[in-house]
C-alpha positions, -999 to 999 in steps of 0.1 A, spaced: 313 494 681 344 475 688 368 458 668 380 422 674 414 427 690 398 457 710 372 433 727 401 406 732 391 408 767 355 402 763 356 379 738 382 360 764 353 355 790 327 348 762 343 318 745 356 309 781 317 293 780 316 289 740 341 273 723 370 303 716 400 285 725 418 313 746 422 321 782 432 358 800 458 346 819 468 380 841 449 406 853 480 428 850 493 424 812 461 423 786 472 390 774 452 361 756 475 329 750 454 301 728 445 269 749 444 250 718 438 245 680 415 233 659 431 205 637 414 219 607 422 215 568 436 248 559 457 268 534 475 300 546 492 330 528 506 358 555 502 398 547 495 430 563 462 420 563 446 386 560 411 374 544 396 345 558 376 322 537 356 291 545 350 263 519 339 226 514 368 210 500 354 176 515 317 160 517 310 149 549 332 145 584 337 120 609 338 137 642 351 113 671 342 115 706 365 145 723 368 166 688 369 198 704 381 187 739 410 205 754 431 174 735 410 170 705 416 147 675 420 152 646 388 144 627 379 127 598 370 145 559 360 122 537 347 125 499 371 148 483 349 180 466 373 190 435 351 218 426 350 229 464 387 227 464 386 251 432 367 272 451 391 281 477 418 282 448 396 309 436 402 330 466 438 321 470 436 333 426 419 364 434 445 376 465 475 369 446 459 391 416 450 419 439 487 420 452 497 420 416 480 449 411 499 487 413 465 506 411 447 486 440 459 485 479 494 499 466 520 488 496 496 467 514 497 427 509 472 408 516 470 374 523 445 347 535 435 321 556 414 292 543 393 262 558 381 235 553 339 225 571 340 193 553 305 200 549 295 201 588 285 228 604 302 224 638 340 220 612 324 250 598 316 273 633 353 256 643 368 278 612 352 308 618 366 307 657 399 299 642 398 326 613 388 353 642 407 342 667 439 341 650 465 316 649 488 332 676 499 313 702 497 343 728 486 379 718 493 409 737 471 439 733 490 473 732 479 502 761 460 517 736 442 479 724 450 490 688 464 461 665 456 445 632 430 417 637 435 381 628 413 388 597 396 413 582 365 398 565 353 364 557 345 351 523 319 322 529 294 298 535 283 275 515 252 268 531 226 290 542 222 274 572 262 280 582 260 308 571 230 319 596 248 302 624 284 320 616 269 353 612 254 352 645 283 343 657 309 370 635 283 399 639 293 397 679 326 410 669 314 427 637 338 409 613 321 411 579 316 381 564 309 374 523 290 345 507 293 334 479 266 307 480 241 312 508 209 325 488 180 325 519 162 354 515 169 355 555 202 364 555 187 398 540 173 407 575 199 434 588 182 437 620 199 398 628 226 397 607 243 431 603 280 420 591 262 396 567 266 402 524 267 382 495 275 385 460 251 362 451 212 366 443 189 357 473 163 330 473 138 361 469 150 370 439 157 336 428 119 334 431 110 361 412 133 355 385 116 319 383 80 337 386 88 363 357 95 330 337 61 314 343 44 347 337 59 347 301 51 315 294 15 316 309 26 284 335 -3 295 363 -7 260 370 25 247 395 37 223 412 67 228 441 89 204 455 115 222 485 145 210 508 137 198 542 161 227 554 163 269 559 171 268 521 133 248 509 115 260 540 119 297 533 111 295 497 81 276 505 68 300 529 71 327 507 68 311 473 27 310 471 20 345 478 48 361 452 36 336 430 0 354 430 12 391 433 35 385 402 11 364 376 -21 353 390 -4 317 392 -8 292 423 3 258 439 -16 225 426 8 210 450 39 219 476 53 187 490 87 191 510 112 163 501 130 143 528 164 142 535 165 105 546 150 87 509 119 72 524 106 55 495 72 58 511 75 90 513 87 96 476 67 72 462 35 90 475 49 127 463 52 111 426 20 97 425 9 129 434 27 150 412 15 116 380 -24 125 393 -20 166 393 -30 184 360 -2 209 369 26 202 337 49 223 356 70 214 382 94 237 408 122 218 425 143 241 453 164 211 463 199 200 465 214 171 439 212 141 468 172 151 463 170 154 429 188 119 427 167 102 453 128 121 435 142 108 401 145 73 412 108 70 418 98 94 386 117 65 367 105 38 384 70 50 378 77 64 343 63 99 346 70 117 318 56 148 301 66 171 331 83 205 327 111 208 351 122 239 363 154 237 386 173 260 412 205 272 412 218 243 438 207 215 409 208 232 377 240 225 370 242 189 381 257 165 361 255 138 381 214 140 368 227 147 332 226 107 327 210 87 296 186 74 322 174 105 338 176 127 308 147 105 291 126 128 318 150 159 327 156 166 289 140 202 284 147 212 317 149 250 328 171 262 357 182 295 374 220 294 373 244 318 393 259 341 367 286 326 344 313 349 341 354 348 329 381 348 355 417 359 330 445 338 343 431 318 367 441 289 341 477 292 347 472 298 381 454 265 385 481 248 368 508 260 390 491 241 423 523 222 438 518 204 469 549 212 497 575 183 496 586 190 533 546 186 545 539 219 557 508 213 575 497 246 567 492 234 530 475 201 539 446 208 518 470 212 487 484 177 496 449 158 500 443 176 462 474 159 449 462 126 467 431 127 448 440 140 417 466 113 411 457 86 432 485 85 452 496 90 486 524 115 505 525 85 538 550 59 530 527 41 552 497 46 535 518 36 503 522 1 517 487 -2 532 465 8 508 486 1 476 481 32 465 515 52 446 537 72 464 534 110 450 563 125 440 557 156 430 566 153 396 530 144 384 514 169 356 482 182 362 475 189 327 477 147 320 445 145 341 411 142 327 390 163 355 368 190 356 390 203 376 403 223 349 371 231 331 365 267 336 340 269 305 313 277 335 322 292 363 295 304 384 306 303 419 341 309 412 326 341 399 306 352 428 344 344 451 360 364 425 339 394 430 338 385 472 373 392 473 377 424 453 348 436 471 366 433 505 398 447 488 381 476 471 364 484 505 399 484 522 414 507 490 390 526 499 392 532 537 425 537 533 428 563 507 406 586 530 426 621 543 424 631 576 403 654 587 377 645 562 369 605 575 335 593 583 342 584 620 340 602 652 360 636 644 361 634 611 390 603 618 398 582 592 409 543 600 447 532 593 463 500 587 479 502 623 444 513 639 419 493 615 385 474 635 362 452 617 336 479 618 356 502 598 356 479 571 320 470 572 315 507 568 335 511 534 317 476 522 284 490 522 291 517 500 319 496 475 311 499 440 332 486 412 329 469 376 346 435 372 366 431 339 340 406 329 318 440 332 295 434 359 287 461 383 293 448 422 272 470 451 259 462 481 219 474 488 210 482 524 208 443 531 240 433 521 225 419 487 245 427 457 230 436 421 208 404 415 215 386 380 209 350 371 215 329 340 183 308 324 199 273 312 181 249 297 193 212 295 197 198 258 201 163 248 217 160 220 214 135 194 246 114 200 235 110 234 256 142 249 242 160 272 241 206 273 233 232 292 230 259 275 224 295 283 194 305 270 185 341 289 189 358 318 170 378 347 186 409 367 175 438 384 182 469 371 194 499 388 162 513 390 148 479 407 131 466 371 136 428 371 141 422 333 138 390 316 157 378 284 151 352 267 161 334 232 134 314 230 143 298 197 175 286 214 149 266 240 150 224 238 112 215 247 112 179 260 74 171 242 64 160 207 46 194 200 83 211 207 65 236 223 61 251 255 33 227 274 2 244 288 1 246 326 -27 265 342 -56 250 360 -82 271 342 -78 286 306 -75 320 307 -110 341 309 -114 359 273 -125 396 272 -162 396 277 -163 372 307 -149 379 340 -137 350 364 -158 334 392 -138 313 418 -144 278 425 -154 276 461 -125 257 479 -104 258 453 -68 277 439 -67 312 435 -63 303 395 -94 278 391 -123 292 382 -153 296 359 -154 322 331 -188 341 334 -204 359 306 -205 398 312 -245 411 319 -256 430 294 -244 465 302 -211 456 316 -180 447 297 -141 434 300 -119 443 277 -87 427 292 -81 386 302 -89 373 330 -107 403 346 -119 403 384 -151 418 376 -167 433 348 -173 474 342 -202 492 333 -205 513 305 -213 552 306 -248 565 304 -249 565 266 -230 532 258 -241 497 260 -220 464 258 -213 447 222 -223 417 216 -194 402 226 -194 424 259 -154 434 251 -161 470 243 -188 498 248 -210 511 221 -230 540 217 -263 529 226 -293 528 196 -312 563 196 -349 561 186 -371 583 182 -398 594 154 -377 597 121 -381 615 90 -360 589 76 -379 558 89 -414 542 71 -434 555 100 -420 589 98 -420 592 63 -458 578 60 -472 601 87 -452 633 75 -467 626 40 -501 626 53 -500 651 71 -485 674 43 -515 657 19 -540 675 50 -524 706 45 -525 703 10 -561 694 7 -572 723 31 -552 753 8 -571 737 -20 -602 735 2 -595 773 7 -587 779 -29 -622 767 -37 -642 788 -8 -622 815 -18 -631 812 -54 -664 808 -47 -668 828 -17 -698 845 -37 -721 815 -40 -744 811 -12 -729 779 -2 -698 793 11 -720 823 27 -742 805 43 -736 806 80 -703 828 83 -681 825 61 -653 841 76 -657 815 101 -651 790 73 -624 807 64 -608 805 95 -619 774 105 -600 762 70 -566 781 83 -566 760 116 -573 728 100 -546 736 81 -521 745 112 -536 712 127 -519 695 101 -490 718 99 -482 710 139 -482 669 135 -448 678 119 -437 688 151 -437 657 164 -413 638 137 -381 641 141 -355 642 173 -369 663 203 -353 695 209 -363 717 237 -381 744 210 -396 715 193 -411 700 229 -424 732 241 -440 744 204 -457 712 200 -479 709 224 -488 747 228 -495 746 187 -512 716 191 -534 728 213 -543 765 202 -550 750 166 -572 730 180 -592 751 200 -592 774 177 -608 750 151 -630 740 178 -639 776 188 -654 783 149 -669 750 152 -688 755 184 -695 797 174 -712 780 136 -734 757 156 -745 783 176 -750 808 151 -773 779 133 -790 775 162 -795 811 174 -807 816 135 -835 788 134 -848 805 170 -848 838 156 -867 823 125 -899 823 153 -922 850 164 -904 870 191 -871 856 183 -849 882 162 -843 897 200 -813 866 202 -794 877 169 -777 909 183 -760 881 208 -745 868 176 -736 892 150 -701 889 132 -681 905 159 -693 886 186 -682 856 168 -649 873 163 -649 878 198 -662 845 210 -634 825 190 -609 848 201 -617 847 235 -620 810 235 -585 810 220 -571 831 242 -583 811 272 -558 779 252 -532 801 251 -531 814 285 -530 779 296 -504 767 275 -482 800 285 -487 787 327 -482 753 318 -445 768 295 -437 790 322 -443 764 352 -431 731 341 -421 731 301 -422 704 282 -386 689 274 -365 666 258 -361 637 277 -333 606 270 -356 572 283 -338 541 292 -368 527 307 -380 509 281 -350 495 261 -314 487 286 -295 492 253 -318 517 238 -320 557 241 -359 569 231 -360 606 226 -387 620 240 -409 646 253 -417 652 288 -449 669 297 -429 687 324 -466 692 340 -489 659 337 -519 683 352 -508 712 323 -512 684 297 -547 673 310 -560 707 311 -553 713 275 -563 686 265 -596 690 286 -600 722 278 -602 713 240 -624 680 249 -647 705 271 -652 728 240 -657 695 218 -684 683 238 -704 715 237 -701 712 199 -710 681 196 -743 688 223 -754 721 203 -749 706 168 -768 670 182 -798 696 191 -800 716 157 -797 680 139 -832 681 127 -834 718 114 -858 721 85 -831 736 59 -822 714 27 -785 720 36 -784 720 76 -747 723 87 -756 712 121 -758 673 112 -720 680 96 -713 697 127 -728 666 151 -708 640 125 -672 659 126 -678 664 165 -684 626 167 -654 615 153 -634 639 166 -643 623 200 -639 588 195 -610 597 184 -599 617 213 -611 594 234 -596 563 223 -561 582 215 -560 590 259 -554 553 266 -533 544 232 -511 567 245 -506 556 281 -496 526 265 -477 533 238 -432 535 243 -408 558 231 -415 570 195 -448 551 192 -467 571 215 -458 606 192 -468 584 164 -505 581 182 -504 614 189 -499 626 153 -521 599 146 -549 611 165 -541 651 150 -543 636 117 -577 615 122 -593 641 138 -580 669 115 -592 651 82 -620 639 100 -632 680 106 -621 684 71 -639 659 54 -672 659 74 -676 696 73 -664 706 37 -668 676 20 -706 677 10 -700 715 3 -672 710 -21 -693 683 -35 -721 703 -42 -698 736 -54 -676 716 -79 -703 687 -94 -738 703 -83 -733 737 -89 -776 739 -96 -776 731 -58 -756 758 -49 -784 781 -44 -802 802 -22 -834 787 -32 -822 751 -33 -803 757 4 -832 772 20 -862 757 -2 -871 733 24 -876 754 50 -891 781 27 -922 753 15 -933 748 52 -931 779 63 
């Protein structure tokens, strides 16, 4: 990299074809001589080293034909810009403070060199060639090309757009420039403008600091109005997509002003922005905008519209008018940082114009010209019958805001442009040799110093103002971003304010904070409260959003959650589905555990089933208490009664196992329920089926030749066959435990926000064989028992036998499809059911009569009586 003064000679054959206004005139001495000047409004102040600065201290310029000619002339500013004019006082402020101070560039003074671009950009690129060419008439470059350049850095533009056009043009000779005022967010792109910084925020931030406001007040509803110019353009391009990444908020409308007040043109954008639903609306505009949209807002009387302003506008009080505040009133803007600048007052007030007409202080003359309405040409005196100035006038008689330094924003951002550049000098110049950053380890010198050197040190300057704002430069030249939230109060004598109401900065770890004193806020509606701005209210928890087809980002439908699924924040995307064993509340905003159900001891069912079956049990131990008690009488020996006995102990488990199936399942509880279930069972069976048979095998034995078929069924063989038959249940139970066991199962099949406990089978086939099994030995019961019906005792067991084995059948039979289609809890309910039927069926049928008869016909219970009928015909 090379400095200006070391690239004399290229930059001598590059404006040769531009517009640099010098000429290499030998090929033997390295020597530039200027062709000619620029006749330019400027202010100078010689030093070791000089600032340049660039400012609008007029409006607008007349440029005649041959401006920048080898013989130009001079051209034309027009519309004297007090505030502009401040601006570069600012600067001129800040360099004579700097010199004034021991601690800061000690031995060096500094000076400046200020223009005028009479807000055009060609006066402004005619500056910049001035400030880095130098105001020499001839320069000759040492052997060595070393030299102090004309200037050192650049505070300026104004615009964005000069300011893109003058960096392209500085960053040639990498001469650092400063803005104070340019915010596009394009000027942050290194990669085009390398020399480029500013010290104030840049459009992106300006953005989000106007995006974090409509996020706190819910505004996801906008409208946006933008410049026809790099200033509107950018911020539209980039506007909708930060708007959705920072709040879920989108456009209703984005209309680009024009610069030439077409009322068509306006007249159309208001009756769009009168028709929109959007309460909110975003103007990135200059005033002569702002002035030309609210000439058709009044004409057209829309009212009720939030304004929200950017930092060119929000402080304009050419809109703060009775007229206009009837619809601006309320108003919130992004302002550039206010901040206090100590002694720039008196500074101000010691502005003197030079008697002897110094051209080199014209701009303070054309000042003194329009602060006092006078002129310095005798000529102009006569012509224009304006007063001579004499210098005597007192600035402190005039009434102008000129003096006003209640809100200085700009000023502020100069201010800190200028100690920036001076701290970065301090700072290059305090390093050691040896220990430097450049090539060697060199360090630059005042004698030796290039642009690049200094834009080296400004990247890395880092200081506190005494207002006590911390100033740094990021890696794209952008300083510490902070703005100001004003708001634009009407007051009731008719007064207008802005007042500060907040701000929005970034902190050092890159948080962007808001602040706001929100009781402080003027709203401009009856309600005095923020208006509501969104295109769809927000989505509550329990619904998720649903776009409308061909429509905003932010409009849509707010759809109920399905059952299952929940949101439990606003405006969710999609709605989540609960764990296994939760289900959605009512409301769908939270998961609950889902209802458990199963066979309860606690429940009517439950309770009513358990009771029965303990009442079975109950009335079988009495049952045995009476056979027991009577175990002499021939009724309870008639026909085995150990078998009886026995047959009285597995009714009684029959009833004792229904309990097994109330309550929640357990894995013991699955796989003892059906295995006792099913061994009680047959074992009831088995004495049922072993009694029939014995009656049988007793009434054949009763005929000649028959007492052969007895042996087959003495008492052990009945031992045995019941045990055996047993055993055969038990075996299959143990395969059908040990292959597939039963248990507990949760079923959501039958209820979405339900949990039955159950019981699996674990084996459907193991389920049907026990059952089978214990249908198999029903059925032969029920057979033998239907043959020995008619056998000629008084008391013949075998038509109790045939009854009990009919209803434990139909039973049985009817319990197979009750089951199937029975849910949850409901099919252990028919199950117990069915245990219970069955089991007091056996019970009743079979010991009924013979309790009967033991208890209120004890003269029946006989052997003579049991067995008199048969006795008489034989």
């Amino acid at each position: 990299m090379r400095g200006v003064l070391h690239t004399h000679w290229g930059a001598c054959l590059i404006v040769l074809y531009v517009l640099f206004p010098c000429l290499c005139l030998s090929s033997l001495l390295p020597l530039c001589k200027l062709q000619r000047k620029f006749l330019l409004n400027e202010l100078h102040r010689p030093g070791d080293v000089v600032l340049g600065g660039l400012f609008e201290v007029h409006y607008t310029a007349d440029l005649p034909e041959g401006t920048f000619t080898l013989e130009p002339q001079q051209p034309r500013c027009s519309g004297f810009d007090i505030l502009g004019f401040r601006h570069a006082m600012t600067m001129a402020f800040a360099v004579e403070e700097i010199n004034k101070n021991s601690n800061l560039l000690p031995n060096v003074t500094v000076g400046y060199s200020l223009y005028d671009n009479c807000g055009a950009l060609l006066m402004g690129l005619s500056g910049a060639i001035s400030l880095s060419n130098g105001q020499e008439e001839q320069v000759v470059l040492q052997d060595d090309c070393s030299g102090i350049p004309p200037v050192i850095g650049i505070v300026g533009e104004t615009y964005s757009t000069f300011s893109i056009a003058i960096s392209h043009m500085l960053g040639l000779f990498n001469i650092p420039i400063v803005s104070y005022f340019a915010t596009c967010s394009c000027l942050s792109d290194r990669q085009r403008f390398p020399t480029f910084f500013r010290t104030i925020p840049s459009d992106a931030f300006q953005l989000h600091a106007m995006q974090q406001i409509l996020k706190h007040f819910g505004w996801t509803w906008v409208g946006l109005l933008v410049s026809d110019d790099d200033y509107g353009l950018h911020v539209a391009q980039s506007f909708q997509s930060d708007l959705l990444q920072a709040g879920g908020g989108c456009l209703a409308y984005l209309e680009v002003l024009p610069w030439d007040s077409d009322p068509g043109e306006l007249r159309r954008i208001v009756n769009l922005m009168k028709a929109s639903t959007a309460r909110v609306v975003i103007v990135f505009a200059h005033e002569i905008h702002m002035i030309q949209l609210m000439e058709e807002v009044v004409k057209q009387n829309v009212t009720g519209l939030q304004w929200i302003a950017s930092e060119a506008w929000t402080a304009a009080a050419v809109l703060q008018t009775p007229r206009l505040m009837l619809y601006l009133s309320g108003t919130l803007g992004i302002a550039i940082r206010r901040g206090e600048i100590s002694g720039l007052m008196d500074f101000l007030l010691q502005i003197h114009p030079d008697k002897e007409g110094n051209n080199k202080n014209n701009m303070v003359r054309q000042f003194w010209e329009y602060m006092f309405q006078c002129t310095f040409d005798p000529v102009g005196w006569t012509e224009d019958g304006r007063a001579l100035c004499t210098g005597q006038e007192n600035i402190k008689n005039v009434d102008s805001e000129f003096l006003d330094l209640s809100n200085l924003r700009p000023e502020y951002n100069i201010y800190k442009a200028v100690y920036a550049l001076a701290y970065a000098l301090d700072d290059m110049l305090q390093c050691e040799p040896g220990g430097g950053p450049f090539s060697g380890n060199s360090c630059a010198t005042l004698q030796t110093l290039e642009p690049w050197q200094l834009l080296y040190y400004l990247e890395k300057v880092n200081f506190t103002t005494s207002f006590g704002d911390q100033v740094s430069f990021d890696e794209n030249g952008d300083a510490l971003p902070i703005y100001d939230v004003m708001n634009w109060l009407w007051l009731p004598d008719g007064r207008t304010k802005v007042q500060n109401v907040g701000e929005v900065k970034r902190s050092p770890s890159n948080e962007e904070v808001l602040i706001l004193k929100e009781e402080k806020i003027f709203w401009n509606f009856e309600s005095k409260k923020p208006p509501r701005s969104v295109c769809s209210e927000s989505c509550p928890p329990g619904t998720r959003i649903s776009r409308k087809k061909g429509q905003p980002g932010c409009c849509f439908d707010c759809i109920p959650c399905s059952g299952g699924k929940i949101s439990n924040k606003t405006n969710s995307v999609e709605c989540i589905s609960c764990p296994e064993d939760f289900w959605s509340s009512p409301q769908r905003d939270h998961c609950v555990p889902k209802k458990t159900e199963f066979l309860s001891y606690h429940e009517p069912l439950g309770i009513c089933l358990a009771t029965i079956s303990l009442l079975g049990t109950f009335i079988s131990v009495v049952v045995l208490g009476i056979f027991t008690y009577h175990h002499r009488t021939p009724m309870v020996r008639a026909n085995n009664s150990e078998l009886s006995f026995l047959l009285l102990v597995s009714l009684k488990l029959c009833f004792l196992c229904s309990l097994l199936f109330i309550g929640k399942p357990g894995l013991w509880t699955c796989q003892l329920r059906h295995a006792a279930f099913g061994i009680s069972f047959v074992l009831c069976v088995s004495c049922i089926l072993v009694k029939t048979m014995v009656v049988l095998a007793v009434f054949r034995a009763s005929k000649p030749g028959g007492e052969a078929i007895l042996k087959w069924f003495g008492v052990m063989q009945q031992r045995g066959t019941v045990l055996v038959l047993t055993s055969i249940q038990a075996a299959i139970c143990t395969a059908w435990l040990v292959s597939a066991s039963p248990s507990p199962h949760k079923n959501t099949e039958y209820h979405n926000d339900k949990i039955v406990y159950e019981c699996a089978v674990g084996s459907t086939i193991g389920f049907a064989v026990l059952l089978g099994y214990i249908g198999l030995l029903a059925i032969l019961s029920f057979l033998i028992a239907f043959l020995a019906r008619n056998l000629p005792d008084n008391f013949n067991e075998a038509k109790l036998i045939t009854f009990s084995m009919l209803i434990f059948c139909a039973v049985w039979v009817a319990f197979v499809p009750a089951y199937i289609n029975s849910p949850g809890k409901y099919a252990d309910a028919v199950e117990v059911f069915a245990i219970l039927a069955s089991s007091f069926g056996l019970l009743v049928a079979l010991f009924g009569p013979k309790c009967y008869i033991i208890l209120l016909r004890p003269e029946r219970n006989t052997k003579k009586a049991i067995m008199g009928r048969g006795a008489t015909k034989s």
